[in-house]
ZAMAR-379981 format. One record per residue: residue number from 1; residue in three letters; z, x, y of N, C-alpha, C, CB in turn. Coordinates in nm, 4 decimals, padded with zeros to 6 digits, always signed. Atoms other than C-alpha are relative to their C-alpha. Glycine has a CB too. Example, Ala and Ser with C-alpha at 12.3 -4.5 7.8 and 13.67 -1.06 7.14 Angstrom:
REM residues 2
<k 1 r ALA nz +00.0000 nx +00.0890 ny -00.1190 caz +00.7800 cax +01.2300 cay -00.4500 cz +00.0000 cx +00.0900 cy +00.1200 cbz +00.1246 cbx -00.0992 cby +00.0027>
<k 2 r SER nz -00.0060 nx -00.0820 ny -00.1190 caz +00.7140 cax +01.3670 cay -00.1060 cz +00.0730 cx -00.0770 cy +00.1090 cbz -00.1415 cbx +00.0414 cby +00.0462>
This chain:
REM residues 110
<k 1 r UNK nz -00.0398 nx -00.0415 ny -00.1334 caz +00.5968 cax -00.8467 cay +00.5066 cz -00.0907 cx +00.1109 cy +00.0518 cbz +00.1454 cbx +00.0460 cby +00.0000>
<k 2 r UNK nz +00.0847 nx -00.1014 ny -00.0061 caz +00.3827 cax -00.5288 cay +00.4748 cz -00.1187 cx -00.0796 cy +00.0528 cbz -00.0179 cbx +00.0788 cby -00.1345>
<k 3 r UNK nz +00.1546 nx +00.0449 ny -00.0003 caz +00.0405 cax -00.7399 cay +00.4986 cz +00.0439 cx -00.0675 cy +00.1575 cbz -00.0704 cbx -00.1309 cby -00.1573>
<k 4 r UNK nz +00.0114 nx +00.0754 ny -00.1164 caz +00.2002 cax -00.9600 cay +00.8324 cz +00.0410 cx +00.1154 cy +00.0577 cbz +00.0750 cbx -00.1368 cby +00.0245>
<k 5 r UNK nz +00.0505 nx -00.1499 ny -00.0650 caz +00.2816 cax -00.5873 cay +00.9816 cz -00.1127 cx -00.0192 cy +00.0472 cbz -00.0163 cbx +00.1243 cby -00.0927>
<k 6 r UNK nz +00.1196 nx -00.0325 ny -00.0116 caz -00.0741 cax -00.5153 cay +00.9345 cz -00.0724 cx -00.0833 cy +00.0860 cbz -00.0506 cbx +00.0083 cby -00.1116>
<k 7 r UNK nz +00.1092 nx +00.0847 ny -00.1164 caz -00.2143 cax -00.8127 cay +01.1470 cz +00.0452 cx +00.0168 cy +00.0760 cbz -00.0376 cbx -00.1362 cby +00.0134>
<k 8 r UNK nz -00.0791 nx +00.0078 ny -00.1128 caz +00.0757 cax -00.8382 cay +01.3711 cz -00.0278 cx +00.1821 cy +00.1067 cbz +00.1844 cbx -00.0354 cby -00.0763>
<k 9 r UNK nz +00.0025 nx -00.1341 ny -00.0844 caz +00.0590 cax -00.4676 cay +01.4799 cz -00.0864 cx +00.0957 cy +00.0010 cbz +00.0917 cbx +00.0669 cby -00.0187>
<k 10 r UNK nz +00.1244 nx -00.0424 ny +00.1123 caz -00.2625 cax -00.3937 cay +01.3288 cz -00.0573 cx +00.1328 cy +00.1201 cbz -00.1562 cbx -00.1723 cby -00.0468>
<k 11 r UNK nz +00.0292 nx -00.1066 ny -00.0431 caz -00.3590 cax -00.1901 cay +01.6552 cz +00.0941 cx +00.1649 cy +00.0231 cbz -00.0403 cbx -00.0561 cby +00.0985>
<k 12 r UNK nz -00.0583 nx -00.0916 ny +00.0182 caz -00.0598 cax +00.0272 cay +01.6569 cz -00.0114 cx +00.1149 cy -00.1214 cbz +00.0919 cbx -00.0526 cby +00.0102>
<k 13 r UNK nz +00.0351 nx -00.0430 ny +00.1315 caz -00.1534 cax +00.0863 cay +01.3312 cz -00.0943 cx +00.0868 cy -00.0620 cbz -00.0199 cbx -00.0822 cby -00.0470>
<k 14 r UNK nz +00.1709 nx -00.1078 ny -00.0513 caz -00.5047 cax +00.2094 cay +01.4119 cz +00.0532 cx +00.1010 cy +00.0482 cbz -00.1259 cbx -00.0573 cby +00.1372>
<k 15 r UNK nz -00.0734 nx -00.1301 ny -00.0963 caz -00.3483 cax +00.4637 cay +01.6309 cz +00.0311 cx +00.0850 cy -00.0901 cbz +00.1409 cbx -00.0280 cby +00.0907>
<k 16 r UNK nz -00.0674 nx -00.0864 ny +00.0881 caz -00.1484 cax +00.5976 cay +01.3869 cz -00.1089 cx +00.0690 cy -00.1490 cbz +00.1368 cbx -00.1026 cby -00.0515>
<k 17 r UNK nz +00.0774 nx -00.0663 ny +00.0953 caz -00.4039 cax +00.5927 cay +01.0868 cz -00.1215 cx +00.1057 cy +00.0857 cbz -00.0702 cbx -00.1255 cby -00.0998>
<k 18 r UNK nz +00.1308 nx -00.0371 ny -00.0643 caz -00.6798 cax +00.7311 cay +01.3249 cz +00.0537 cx +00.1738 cy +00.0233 cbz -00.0431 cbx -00.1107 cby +00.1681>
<k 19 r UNK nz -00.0184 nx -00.1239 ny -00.0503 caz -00.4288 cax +01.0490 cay +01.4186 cz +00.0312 cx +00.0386 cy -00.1909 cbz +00.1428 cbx +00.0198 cby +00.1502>
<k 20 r UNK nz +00.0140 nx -00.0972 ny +00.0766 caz -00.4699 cax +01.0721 cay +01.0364 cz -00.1395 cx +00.0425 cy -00.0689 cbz +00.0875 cbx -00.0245 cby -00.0817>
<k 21 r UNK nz +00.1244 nx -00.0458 ny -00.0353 caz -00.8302 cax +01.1183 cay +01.0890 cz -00.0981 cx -00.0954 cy -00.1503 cbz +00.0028 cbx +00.2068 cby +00.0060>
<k 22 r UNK nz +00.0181 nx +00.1427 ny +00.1223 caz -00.8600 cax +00.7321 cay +00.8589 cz -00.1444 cx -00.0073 cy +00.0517 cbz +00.1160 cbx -00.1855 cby +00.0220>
<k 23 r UNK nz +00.1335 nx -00.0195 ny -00.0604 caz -01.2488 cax +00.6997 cay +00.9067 cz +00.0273 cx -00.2375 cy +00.0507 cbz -00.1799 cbx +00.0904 cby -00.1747>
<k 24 r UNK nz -00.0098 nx +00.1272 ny -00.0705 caz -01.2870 cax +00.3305 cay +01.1140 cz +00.1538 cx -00.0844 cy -00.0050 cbz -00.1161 cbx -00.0902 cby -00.0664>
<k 25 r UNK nz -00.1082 nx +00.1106 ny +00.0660 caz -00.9089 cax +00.2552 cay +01.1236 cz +00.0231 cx -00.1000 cy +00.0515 cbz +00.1205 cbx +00.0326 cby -00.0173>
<k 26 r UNK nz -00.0044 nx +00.1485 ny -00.0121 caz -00.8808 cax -00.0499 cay +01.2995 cz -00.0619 cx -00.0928 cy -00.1217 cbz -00.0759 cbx -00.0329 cby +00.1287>
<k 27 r UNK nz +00.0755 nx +00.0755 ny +00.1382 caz -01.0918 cax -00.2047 cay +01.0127 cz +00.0521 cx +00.0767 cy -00.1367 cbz -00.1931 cbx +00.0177 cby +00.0064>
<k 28 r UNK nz -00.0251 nx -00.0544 ny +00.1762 caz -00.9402 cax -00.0035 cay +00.7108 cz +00.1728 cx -00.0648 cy +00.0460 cbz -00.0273 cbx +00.2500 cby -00.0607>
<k 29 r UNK nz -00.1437 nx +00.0800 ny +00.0027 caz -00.5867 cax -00.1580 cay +00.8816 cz -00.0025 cx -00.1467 cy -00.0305 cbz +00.0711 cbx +00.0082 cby +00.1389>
<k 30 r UNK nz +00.0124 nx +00.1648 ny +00.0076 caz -00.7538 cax -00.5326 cay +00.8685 cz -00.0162 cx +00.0052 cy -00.1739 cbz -00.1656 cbx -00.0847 cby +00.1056>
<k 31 r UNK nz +00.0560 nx -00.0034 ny +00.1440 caz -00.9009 cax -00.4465 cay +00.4980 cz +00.1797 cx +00.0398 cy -00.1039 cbz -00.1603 cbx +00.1652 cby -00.0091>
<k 32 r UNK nz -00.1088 nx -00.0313 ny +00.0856 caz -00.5408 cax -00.3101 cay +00.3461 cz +00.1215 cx -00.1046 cy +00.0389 cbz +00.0412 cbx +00.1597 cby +00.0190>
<k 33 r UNK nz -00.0480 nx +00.0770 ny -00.0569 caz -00.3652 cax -00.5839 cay +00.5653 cz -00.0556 cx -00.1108 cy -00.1058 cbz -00.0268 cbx +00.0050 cby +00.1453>
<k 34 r UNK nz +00.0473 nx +00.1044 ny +00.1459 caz -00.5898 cax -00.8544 cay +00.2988 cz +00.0529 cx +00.0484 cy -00.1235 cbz -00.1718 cbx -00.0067 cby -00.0349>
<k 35 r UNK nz -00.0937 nx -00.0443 ny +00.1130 caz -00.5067 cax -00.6208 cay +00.0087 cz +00.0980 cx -00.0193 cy -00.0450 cbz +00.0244 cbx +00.0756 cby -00.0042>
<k 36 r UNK nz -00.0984 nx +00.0172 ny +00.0604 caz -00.1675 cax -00.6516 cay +00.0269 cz +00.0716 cx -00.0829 cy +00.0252 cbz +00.0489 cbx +00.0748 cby -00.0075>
<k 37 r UNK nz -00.0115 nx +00.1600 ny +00.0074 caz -00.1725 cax -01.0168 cay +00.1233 cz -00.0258 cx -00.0249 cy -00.1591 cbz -00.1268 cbx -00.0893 cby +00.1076>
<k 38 r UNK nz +00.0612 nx +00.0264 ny +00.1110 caz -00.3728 cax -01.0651 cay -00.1864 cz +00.0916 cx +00.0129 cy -00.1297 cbz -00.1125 cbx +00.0835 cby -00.0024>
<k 39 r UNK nz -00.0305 nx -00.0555 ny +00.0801 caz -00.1967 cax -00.8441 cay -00.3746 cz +00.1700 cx -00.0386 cy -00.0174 cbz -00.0509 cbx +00.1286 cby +00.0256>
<k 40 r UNK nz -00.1318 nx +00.0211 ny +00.0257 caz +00.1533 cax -00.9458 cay -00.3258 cz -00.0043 cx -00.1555 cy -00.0299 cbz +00.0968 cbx +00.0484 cby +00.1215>
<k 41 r UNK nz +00.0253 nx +00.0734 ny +00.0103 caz +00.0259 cax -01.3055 cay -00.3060 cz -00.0250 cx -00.0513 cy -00.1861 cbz -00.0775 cbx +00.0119 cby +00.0979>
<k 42 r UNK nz +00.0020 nx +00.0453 ny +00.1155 caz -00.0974 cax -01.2869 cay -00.6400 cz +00.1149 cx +00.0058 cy -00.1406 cbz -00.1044 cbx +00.0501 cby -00.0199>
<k 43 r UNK nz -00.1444 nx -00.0350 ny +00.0874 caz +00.2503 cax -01.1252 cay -00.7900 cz +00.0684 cx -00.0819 cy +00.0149 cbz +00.0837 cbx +00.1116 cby +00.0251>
<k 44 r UNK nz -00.1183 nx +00.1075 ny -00.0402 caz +00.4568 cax -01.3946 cay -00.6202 cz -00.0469 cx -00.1438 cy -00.0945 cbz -00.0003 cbx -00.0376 cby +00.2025>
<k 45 r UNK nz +00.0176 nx +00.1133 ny +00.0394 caz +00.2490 cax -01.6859 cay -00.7446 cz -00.0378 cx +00.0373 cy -00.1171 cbz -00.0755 cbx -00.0813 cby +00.0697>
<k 46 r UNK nz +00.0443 nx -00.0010 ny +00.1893 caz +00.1518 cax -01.5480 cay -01.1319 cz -00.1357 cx -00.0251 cy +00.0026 cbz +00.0759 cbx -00.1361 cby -00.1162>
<k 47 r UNK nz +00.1295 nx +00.1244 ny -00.0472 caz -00.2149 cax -01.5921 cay -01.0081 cz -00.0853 cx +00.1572 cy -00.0217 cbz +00.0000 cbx -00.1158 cby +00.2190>
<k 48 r UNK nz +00.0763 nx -00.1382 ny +00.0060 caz -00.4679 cax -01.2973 cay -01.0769 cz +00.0798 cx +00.1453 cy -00.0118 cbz -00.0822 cbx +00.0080 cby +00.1319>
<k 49 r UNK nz -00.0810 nx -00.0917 ny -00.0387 caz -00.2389 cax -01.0876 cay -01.1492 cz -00.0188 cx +00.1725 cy -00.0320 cbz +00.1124 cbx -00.0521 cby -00.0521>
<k 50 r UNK nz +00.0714 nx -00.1237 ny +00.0073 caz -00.4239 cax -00.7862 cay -01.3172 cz -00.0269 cx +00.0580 cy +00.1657 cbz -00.1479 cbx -00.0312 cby -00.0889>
<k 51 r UNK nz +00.0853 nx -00.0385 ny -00.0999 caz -00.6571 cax -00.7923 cay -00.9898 cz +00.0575 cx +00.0402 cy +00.1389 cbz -00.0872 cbx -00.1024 cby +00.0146>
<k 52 r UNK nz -00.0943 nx +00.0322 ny -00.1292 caz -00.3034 cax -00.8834 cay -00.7163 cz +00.0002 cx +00.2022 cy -00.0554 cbz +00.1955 cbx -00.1582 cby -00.0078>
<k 53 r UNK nz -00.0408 nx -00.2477 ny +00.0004 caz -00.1709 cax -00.4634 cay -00.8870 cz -00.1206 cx +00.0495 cy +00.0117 cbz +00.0715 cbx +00.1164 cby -00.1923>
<k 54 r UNK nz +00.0765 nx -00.1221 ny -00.0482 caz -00.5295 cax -00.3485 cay -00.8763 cz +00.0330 cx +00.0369 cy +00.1505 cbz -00.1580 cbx -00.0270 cby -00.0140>
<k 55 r UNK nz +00.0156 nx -00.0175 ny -00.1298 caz -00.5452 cax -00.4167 cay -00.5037 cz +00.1231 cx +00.1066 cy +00.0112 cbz +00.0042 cbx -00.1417 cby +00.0899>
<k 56 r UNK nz -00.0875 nx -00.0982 ny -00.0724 caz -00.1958 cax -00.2864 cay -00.4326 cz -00.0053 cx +00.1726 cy -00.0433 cbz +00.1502 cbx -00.0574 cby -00.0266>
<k 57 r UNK nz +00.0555 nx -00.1657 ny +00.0621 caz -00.2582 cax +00.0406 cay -00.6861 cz -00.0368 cx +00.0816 cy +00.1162 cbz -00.1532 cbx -00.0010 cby -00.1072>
<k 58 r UNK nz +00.1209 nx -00.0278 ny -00.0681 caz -00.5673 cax +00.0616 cay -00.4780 cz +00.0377 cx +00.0503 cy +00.1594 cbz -00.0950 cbx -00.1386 cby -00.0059>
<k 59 r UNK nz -00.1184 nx -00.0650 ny -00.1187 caz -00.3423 cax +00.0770 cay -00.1488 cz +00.0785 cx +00.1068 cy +00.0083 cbz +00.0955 cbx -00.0693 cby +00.0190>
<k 60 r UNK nz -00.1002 nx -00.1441 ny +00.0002 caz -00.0622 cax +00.3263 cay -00.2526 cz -00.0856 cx +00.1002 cy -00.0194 cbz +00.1194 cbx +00.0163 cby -00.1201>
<k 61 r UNK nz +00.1284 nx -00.1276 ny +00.0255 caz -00.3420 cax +00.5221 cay -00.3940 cz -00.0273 cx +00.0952 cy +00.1671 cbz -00.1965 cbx -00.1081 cby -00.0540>
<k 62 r UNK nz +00.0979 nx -00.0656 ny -00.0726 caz -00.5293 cax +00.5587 cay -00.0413 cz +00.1009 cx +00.0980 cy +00.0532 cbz -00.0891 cbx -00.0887 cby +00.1070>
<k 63 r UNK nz -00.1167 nx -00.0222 ny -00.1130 caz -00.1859 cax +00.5503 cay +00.1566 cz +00.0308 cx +00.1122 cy -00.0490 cbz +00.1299 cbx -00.1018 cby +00.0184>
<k 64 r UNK nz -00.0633 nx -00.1124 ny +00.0392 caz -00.0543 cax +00.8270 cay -00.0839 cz -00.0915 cx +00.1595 cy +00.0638 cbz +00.0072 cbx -00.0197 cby -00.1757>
<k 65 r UNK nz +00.0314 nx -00.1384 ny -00.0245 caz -00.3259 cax +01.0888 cay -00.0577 cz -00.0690 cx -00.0114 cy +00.1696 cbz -00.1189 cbx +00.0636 cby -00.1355>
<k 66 r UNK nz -00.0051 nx -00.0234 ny -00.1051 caz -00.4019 cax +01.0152 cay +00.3024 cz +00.1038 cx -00.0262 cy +00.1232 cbz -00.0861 cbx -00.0323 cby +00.0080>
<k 67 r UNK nz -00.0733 nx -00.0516 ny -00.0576 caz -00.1605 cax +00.9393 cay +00.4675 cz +00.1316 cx +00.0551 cy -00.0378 cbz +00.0002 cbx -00.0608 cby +00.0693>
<k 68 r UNK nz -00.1071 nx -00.0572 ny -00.0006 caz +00.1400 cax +01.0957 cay +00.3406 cz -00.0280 cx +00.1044 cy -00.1058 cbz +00.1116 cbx -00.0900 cby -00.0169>
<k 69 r UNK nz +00.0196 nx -00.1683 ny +00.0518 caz -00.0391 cax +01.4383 cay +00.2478 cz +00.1259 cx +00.0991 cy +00.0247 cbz -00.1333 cbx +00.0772 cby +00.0919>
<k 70 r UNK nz -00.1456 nx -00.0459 ny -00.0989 caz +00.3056 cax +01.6019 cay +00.3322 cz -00.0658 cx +00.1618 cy -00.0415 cbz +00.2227 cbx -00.0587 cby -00.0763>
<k 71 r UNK nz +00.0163 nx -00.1189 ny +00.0593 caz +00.1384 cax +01.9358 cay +00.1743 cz -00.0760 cx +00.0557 cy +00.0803 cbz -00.0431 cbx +00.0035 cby -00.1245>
<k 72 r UNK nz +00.0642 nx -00.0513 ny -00.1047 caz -00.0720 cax +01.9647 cay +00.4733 cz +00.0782 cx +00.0148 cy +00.1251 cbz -00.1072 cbx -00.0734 cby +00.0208>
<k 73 r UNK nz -00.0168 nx +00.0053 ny -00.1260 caz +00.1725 cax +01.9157 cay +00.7344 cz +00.0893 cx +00.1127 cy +00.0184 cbz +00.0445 cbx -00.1278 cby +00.0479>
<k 74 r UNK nz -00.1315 nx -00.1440 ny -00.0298 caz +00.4060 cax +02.2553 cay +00.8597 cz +00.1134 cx -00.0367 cy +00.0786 cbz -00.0590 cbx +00.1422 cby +00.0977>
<k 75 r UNK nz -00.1480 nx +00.0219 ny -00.1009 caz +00.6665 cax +02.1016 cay +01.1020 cz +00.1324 cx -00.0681 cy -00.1594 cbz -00.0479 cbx -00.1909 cby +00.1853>
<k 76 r UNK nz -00.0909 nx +00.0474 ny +00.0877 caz +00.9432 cax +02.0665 cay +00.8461 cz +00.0379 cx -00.1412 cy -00.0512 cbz +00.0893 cbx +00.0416 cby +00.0422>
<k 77 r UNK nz -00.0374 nx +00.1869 ny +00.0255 caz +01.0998 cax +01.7273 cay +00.9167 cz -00.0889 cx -00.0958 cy -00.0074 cbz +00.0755 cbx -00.0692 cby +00.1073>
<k 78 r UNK nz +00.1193 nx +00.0774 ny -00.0050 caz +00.7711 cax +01.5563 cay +00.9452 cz -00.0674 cx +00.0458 cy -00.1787 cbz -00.1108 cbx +00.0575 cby +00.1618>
<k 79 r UNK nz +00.0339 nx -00.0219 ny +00.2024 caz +00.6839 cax +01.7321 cay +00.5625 cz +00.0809 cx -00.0300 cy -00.0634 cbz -00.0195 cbx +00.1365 cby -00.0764>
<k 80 r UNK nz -00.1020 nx +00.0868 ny +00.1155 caz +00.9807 cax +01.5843 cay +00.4628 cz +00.0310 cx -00.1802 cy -00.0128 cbz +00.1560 cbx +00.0613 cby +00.0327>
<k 81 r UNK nz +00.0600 nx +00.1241 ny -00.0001 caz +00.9233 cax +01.2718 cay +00.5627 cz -00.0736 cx -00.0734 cy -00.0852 cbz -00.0560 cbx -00.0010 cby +00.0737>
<k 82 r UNK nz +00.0925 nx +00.0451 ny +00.1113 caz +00.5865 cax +01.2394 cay +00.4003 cz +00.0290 cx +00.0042 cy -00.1295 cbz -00.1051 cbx +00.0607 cby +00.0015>
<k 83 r UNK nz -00.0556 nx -00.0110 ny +00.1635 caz +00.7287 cax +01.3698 cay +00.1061 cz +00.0980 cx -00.0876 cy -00.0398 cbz +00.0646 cbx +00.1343 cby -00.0368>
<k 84 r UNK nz -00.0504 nx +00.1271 ny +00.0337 caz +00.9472 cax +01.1034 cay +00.0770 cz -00.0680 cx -00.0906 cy -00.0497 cbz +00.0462 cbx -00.0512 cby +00.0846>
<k 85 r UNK nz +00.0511 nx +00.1103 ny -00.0158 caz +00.7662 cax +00.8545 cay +00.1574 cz -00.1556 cx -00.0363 cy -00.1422 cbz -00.0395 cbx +00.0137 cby +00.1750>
<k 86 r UNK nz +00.1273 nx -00.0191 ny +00.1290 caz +00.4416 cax +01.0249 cay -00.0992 cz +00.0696 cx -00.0798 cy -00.1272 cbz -00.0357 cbx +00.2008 cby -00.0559>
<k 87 r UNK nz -00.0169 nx +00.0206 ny +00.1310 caz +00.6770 cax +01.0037 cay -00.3663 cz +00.1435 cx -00.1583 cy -00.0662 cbz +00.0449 cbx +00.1767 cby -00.0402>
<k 88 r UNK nz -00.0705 nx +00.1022 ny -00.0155 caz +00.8429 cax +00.6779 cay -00.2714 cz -00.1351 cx -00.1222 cy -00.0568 cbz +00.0682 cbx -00.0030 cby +00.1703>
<k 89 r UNK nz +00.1856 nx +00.0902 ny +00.0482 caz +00.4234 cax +00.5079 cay -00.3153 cz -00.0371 cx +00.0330 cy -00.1729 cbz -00.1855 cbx +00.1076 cby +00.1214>
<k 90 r UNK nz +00.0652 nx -00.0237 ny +00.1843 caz +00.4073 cax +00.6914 cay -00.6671 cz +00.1281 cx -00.0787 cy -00.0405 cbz -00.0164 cbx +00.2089 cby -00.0950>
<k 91 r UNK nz -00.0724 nx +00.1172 ny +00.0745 caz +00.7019 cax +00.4789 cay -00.7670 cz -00.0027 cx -00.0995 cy +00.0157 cbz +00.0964 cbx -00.0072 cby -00.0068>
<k 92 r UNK nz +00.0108 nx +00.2015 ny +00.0032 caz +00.5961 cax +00.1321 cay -00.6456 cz -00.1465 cx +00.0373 cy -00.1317 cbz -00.0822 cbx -00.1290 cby +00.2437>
<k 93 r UNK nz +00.1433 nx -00.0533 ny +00.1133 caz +00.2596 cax +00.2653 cay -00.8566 cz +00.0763 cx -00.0680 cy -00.1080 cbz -00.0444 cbx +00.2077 cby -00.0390>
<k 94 r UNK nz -00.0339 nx +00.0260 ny +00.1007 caz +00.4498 cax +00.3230 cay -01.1536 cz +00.0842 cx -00.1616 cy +00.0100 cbz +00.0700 cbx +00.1240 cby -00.0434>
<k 95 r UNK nz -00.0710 nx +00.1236 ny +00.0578 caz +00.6708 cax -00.0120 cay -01.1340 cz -00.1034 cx -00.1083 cy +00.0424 cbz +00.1632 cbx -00.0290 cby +00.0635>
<k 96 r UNK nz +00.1614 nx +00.1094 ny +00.0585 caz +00.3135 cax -00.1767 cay -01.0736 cz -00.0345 cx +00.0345 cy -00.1350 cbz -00.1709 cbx +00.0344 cby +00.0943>
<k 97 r UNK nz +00.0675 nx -00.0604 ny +00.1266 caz +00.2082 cax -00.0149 cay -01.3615 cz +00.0728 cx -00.0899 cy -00.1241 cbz +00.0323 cbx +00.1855 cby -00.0145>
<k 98 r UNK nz -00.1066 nx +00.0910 ny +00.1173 caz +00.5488 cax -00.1507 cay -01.5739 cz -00.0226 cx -00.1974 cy +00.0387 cbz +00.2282 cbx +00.0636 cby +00.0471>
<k 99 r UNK nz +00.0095 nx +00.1150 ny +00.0077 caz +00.4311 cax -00.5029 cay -01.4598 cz -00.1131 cx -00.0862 cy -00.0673 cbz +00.0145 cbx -00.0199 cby +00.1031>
<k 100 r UNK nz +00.1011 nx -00.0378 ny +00.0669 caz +00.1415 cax -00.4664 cay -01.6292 cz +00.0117 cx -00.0453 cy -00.1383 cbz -00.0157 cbx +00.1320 cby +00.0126>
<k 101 r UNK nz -00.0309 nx +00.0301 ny +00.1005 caz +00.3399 cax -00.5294 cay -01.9435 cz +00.0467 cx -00.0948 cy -00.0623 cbz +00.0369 cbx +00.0503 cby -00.0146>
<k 102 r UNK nz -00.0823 nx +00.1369 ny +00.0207 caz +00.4902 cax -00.8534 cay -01.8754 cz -00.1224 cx -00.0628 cy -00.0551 cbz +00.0765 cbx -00.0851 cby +00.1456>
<k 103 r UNK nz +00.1000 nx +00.1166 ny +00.0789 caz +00.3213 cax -01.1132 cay -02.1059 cz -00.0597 cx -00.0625 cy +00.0895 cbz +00.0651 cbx -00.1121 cby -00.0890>
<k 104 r UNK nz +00.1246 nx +00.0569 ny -00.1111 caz +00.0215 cax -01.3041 cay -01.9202 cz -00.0108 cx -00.1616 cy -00.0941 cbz -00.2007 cbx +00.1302 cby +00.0004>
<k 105 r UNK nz -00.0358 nx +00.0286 ny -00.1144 caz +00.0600 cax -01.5943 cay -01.8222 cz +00.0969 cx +00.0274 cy +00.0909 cbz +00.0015 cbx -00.0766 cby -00.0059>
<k 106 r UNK nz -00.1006 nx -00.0104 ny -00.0912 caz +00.3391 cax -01.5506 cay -01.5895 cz +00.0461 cx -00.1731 cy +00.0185 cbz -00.0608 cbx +00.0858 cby +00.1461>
<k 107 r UNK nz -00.0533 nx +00.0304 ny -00.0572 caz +00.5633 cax -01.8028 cay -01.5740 cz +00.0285 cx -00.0759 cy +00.1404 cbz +00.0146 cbx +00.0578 cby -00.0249>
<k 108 r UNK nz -00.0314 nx +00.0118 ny -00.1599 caz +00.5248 cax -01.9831 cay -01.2227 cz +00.1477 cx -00.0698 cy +00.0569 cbz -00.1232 cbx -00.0962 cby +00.0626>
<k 109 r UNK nz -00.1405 nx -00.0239 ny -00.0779 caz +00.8493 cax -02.0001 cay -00.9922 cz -00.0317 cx -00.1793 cy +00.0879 cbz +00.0034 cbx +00.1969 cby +00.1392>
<k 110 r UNK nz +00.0372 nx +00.1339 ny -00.0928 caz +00.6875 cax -02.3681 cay -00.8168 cz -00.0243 cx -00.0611 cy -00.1047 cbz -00.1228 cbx -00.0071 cby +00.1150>
């Protein structure tokens, strides 16, 4: 749902990464919009699945330390926000991380 966001509203999206000073965000919203096509794509179908958690990793990663720096921002409710939300991305991390452990192949669901 995250990745059809990203096309569907992909310029709103720009907007928003751009006021967090994202270097080309219209194009870093199309590039993390594939990512986490890819990346959820490959969890759903048992299909690359090392490479499906790098990508997303590779996402929470950016998303974490740029946009939801909450340690830079001073308006309260807006630093509490991010801070949520920071430490809401380090736990999809880690339960990427615990998927990591499931035996390979995977199982396919089709």
């Amino acid at each position: 749902m995250n990745a059809y966001n990203h096309f569907k509203n992909g310029k709103m999206l720009a907007q928003y990464a751009e006021s967090k000073s994202v270097p080309q965000p219209l194009m870093s919203v199309f590039i993390t919009g594939i990512m986490l096509l890819l990346g959820g794509l490959g969890i759903i179908l048992g299909t690359y699945v090392n490479l499906a958690i790098a990508l997303l990793i590779l996402f929470l990663l950016g998303t974490l330390i740029k946009m939801h720096a909450y340690w830079k921002v001073s308006d309260p409710m807006i630093r509490m926000g991010e801070h949520v939300n920071f430490y809401k991305n380090l736990a999809l991390i880690g339960a990427l991380l615990l998927l990591l452990s499931i035996p390979q192949p995977w199982e396919s669901l089709f």
